[in-house]
N, C-alpha and C positions, 0 to 999 in steps of 0.2 A: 776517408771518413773525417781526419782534421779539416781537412778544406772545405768537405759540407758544412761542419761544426763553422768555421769560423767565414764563411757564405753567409751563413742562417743569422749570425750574430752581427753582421754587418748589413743586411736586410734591415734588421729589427730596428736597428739603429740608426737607419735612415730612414726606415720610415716613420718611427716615432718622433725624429728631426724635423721633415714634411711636414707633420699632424702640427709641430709648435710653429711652423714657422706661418703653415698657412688655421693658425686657432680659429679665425671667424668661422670658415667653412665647416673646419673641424666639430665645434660646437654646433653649428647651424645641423649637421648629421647623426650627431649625438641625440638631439635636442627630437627631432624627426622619428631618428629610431626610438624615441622612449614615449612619444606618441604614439607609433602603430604597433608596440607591445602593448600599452594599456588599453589602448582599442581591442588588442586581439584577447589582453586579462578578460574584457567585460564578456566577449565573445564567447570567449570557453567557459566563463561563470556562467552564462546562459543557459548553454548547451549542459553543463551539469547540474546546474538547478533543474533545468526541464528533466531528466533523465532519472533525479531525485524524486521530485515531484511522484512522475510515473510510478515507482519503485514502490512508495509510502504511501500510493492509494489508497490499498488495499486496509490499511490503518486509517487514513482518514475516513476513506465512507464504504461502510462494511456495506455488502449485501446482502441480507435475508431473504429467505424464503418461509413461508408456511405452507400448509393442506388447507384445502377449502371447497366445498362442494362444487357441483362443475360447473353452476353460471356464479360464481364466486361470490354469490350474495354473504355465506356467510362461512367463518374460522373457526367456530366456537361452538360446542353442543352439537359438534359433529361423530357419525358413526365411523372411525378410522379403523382398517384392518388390521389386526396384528402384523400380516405379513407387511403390510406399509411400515409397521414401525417397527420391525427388525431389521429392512431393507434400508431404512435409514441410520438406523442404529450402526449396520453393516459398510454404510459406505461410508469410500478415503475421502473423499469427495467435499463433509460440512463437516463442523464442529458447534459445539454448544447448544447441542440438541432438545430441546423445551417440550417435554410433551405432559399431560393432564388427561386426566378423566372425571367424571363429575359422578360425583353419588350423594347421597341421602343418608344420614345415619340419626341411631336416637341411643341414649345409654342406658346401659343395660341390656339384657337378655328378653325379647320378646319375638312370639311368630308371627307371620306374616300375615295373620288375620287380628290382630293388637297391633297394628302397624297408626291406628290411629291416635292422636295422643302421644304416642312414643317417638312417631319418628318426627325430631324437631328441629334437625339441624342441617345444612346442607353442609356439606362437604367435599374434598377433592385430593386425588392421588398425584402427587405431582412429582419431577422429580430434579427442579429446577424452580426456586424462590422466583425466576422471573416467569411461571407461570400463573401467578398470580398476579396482574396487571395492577400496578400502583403503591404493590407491597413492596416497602423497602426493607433490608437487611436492617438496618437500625431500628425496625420496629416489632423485633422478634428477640424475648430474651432466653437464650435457650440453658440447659440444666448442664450443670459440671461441666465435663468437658466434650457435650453433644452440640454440634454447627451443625452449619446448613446442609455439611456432606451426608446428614441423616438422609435425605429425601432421595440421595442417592443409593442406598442400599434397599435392602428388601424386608429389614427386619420390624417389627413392630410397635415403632414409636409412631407419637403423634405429636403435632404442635396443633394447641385449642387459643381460643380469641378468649380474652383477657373476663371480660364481662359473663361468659359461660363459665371460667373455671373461680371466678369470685360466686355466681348464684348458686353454683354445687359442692363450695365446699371444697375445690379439690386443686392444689399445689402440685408446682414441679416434680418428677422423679413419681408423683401418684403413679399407680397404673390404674387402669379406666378398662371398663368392658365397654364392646360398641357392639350395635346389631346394625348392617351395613345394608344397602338397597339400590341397586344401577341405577340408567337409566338405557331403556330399551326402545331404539326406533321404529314402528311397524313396519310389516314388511311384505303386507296384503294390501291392493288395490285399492282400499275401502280406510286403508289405515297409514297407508304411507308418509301421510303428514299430520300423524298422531305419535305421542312420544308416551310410553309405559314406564312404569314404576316396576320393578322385582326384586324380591328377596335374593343378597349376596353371599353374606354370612352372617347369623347367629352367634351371638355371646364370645367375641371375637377378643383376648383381651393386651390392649395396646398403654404403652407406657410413657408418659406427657414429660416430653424432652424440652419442650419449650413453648410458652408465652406468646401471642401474638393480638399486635393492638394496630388494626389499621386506618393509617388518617385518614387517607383519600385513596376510595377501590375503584381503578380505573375499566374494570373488564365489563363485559356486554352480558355476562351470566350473572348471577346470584352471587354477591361476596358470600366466599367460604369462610365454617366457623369453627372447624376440623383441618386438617392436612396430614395428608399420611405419606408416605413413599408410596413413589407410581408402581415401581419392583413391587414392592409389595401386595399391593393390591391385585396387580394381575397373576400373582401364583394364587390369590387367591380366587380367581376365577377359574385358572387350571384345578386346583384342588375342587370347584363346587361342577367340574365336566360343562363350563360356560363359555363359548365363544366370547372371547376379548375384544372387546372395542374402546379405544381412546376416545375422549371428546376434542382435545385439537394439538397439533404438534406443528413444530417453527424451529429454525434452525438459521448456524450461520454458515455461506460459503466459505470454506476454508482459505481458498486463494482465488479472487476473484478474476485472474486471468487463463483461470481455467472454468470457467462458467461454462460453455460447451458442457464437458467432461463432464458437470455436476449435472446439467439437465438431462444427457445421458441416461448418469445412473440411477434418476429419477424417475423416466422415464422405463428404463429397465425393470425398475417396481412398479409400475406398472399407473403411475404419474400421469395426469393429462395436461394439456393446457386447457385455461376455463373457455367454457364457449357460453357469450351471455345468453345467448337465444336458448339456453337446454334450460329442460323443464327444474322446478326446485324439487330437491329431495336434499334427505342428510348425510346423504352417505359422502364422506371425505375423499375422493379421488382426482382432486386436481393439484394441481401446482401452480403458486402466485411468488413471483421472484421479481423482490425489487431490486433491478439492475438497473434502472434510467439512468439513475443522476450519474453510476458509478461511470458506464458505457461513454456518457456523454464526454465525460471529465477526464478518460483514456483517450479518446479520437481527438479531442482538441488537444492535449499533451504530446500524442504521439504525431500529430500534423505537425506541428512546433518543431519540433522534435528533428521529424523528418525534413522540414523546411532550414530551419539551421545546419543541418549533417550536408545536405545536399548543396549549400553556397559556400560550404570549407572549402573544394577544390577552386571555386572564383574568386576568394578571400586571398588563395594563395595566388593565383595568377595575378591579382590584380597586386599582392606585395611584390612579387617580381618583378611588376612593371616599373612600379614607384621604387624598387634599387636601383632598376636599369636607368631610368630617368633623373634620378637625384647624381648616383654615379657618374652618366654620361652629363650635365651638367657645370658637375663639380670642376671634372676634369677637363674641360674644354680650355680653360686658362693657363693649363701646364703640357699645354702641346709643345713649346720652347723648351721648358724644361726634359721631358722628353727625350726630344730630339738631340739635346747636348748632351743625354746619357750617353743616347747609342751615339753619337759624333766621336764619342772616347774611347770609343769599345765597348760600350758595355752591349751582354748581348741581349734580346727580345724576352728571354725568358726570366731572366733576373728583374730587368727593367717592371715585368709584368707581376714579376713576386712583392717589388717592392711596393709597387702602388695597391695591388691584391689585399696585402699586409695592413696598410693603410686601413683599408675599408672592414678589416677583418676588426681591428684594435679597437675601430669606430664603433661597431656595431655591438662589439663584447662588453666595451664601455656604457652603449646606454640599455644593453642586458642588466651589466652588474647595477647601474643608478637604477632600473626599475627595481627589479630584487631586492634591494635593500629599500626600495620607496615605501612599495606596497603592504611588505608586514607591518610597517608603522601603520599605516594609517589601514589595515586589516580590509576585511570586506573579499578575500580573494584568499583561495585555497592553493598550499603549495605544486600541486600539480597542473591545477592550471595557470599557475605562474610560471612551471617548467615546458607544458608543452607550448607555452604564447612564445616564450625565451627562443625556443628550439625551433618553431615555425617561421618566425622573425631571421633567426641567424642565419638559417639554411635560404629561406625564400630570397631575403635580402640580398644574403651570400651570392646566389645565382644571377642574379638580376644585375649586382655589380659587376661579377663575373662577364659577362656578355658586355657590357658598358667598355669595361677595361680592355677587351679581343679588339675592338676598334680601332686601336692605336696599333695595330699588327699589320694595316696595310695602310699605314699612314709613311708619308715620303718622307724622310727624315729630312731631304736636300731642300724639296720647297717650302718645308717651317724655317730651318735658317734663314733660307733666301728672305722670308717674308718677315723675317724678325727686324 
């Protein structure tokens, strides 16, 4: 074990001797290897950027979906089935689920034959501020401590537009009576593309949680001048024994690398894809899912992707090559020397540790110069500064390796002689 010990230490020591005695070359190896690690930094930056990229799609460009009747003419003042919108309600599938229904209301208590005059106001159940196209949050000022998560329960507030609760008199935290009125699509031959008015509920009475003034209504229906919770609304057509229908629902895919999966379970409810040629009606039973941009912007990533993953293996042959080549180079000028090893004794394997050594100290060194180069001047993450390191030492390593076996069947007798 001392004599390994003090083998190894005499190795070291010659061949860090070597390295000063022959510095040009020395340097000239250092200098080389700290070139094809920064080659191989920007390489592995790539391949992790692209792989980033991929990852944070799904952040960058969401994909939505809505309901829209089956030649997709239109979103909006659609007849949606209940069972569509528990079926969405129900799947893992989207998130941030938008849905609306449209009614008619006027205040106060009157029946459905005093509907004239009284009912003056359009209105909508909704249960998500962004179904109200164009409305923003800063333009709604709501009472104590009621937000926007009102329109998420079922209970019986309202938020009224600014100009209706200054003509009537009537401030925050009021409660207000409404008498409320759907809207019912025909459903007879003669009537299918006729839309009804019906009585909801009567003298209904709801309490004004919040203020709303809007700048610019960007939707395709009648700016609403009422807003209630969607929950609510539909117990209240449970309660009146009324078939429930939405006017339009939208949502987000949750993880857009499972888009399949979502059309699935949309399809499962019973989802169509639009067909332009089908006749119009209002009934809501298709699916329109903007995936283009997201699709496009995965295949071109993932080609990348797969295109960089798949020249690593020639990346590394070809750094093999350039050790084996720089190596076999290097050493061509110390065939003499060599050969006066072994002329003294020494024997093949020691000779091959020391010059091995050489190329090992080479290559560690313009490890360590990049390593410390590159945090200065940033732009490269520590792992792929460890795996370019590691790819480099080892590739490198072999390449020499092979360069330095050369001198194993070299004649020791005819380098003297030629010396």
């Amino acid at each position: 074990m001392q004599n390994f010990g003090a083998y190894s230490k005499l190795a070291f020591r010659l061949a860090g001797r070597n390295l000063i005695r022959h510095y040009a070359k020395s340097i000239l190896s250092v200098v080389l290897g700290m070139l094809t690690i920064i080659l191989l930094v920007i390489y592995a930056e790539n391949i992790a950027s692209t792989r980033e990229q991929l990852l944070s799609l799904p952040e960058a460009i969401e994909v939505t979906g809505w309901i829209s009747n089956l030649n997709g003419s239109q979103d909006t003042g659609l007849a949606i089935k209940e069972e569509t919108i528990d079926g969405i309600i129900a799947s893992g599938e989207v998130e941030d689920r938008v849905f609306s229904v449209q009614l008619m209301a006027g205040l106060g208590a009157f029946t459905a034959e005093e509907w004239e005059g009284n009912l003056n106001y359009f209105a909508a159940g909704i249960n998500d501020i962004a179904a109200v196209n164009g409305l923003k949050r800063e333009e709604i000022q709501f009472w104590d401590q009621a937000g926007e998560n009102v329109f998420a329960s079922n209970e019986p507030y309202c938020v009224m537009d600014a100009v209706l609760m200054e003509d009537n008199g009537l401030e925050l935290g009021d409660e207000v009576i409404l008498t409320l009125f759907y809207y019912r699509a025909g459903d007879e031959i003669s009537t299918r593309y006729e839309i009804f008015m019906d009585p909801l509920a009567v003298g209904k009475k709801y309490r004004i949680v919040g203020v709303m003034d809007i700048g610019e209504y960007l939707g395709s229906f009648v700016e609403p001048w009422i807003l209630v919770p969607f929950e609510n609304i539909r117990d209240i057509y449970h309660e009146e024994g009324i078939d429930f229908y939405a006017d339009s629902a939208s949502f987000k895919v949750r993880d857009p690398f499972r888009l399949n999966d979502c059309k699935k379970d949309m399809h499962d409810i019973g989802l169509l894809p639009v067909a332009r040629e089908a006749e119009y009606r209002f009934d809501g039973n298709a699916l329109i899912i903007r995936d283009g941009v997201f699709i496009n912007a995965a295949e071109n990533l993932r080609e990348t992707l797969a295109i960089l993953m798949g020249m690593l293996p020639f990346v590394i042959v070809i750094i093999i090559f350039v050790g084996y080549l720089c190596s076999y180079l290097l050493i061509q000028g110390r065939k003499a020397e060599y050969a006066t090893m072994r002329s003294v004794g020494t024997g093949w394997g020691y000779c091959f540790l020391v010059l091995l050594l050489e190329h090992v100290l080479l290559e560690a060194a313009a490890c360590a110069a990049v390593s410390l180069m590159i945090p200065l001047v940033g732009g490269a993450s520590g792992m792929a500064l460890l795996l370019s390191d590691a790819v480099f030492f080892v590739s490198f390593l072999l390449g020499s390796t092979a360069a330095l076996w050369s001198f194993h069947s070299l004649s020791v007798m005819e380098v003297l002689y030629d010396v």
